[in-house]
Steps between C-alpha positions, in 0.01 A plus 500: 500500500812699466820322465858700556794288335859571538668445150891513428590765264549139235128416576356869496693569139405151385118617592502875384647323140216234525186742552659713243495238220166383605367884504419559865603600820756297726199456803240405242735245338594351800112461584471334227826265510328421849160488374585247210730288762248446718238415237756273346501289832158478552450380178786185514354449895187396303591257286485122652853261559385368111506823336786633648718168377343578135602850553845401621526226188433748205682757636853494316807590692612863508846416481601139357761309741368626834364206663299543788322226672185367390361495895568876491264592219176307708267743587481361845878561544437851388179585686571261772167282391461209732326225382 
């Protein structure tokens, strides 16, 4: 598949600067930001309602003070599980 994206000259810099530091190319970056994304996804789709509300538990906050509601952070809520 080829994919055509339309980047702002902020998001094209921000990728040219990214590739760079990882030592590639802005396309074959991007392949792989998508690549990992979508891997990522798969991967938390799999795990059941009990090990996603581990996951959520050990996971510390990444900034202390924001609160966000606990029914948020349900995997169903997030993947739209019905059960």
């Amino acid at each position: 598949m080829t994919l055509a994206l339309e980047l702002s000259p902020e998001e094209s810099a921000r990728l040219e600067a990214a590739s760079r530091f990882h030592g590639t190319d802005p396309a074959t970056y991007a392949k792989q930001l998508v690549t990992e994304h979508l891997t990522l996804g798969e991967r938390f789709r799999a795990l059941s309602n009990e090990e996603w509300d581990r996951l959520v538990e050990e996971t510390p906050p990444a900034h202390s003070g924001t609160a966000i509601p606990e029914e948020l952070l349900r995997r169903e809520y997030l993947y739209g599980d019905r059960l």
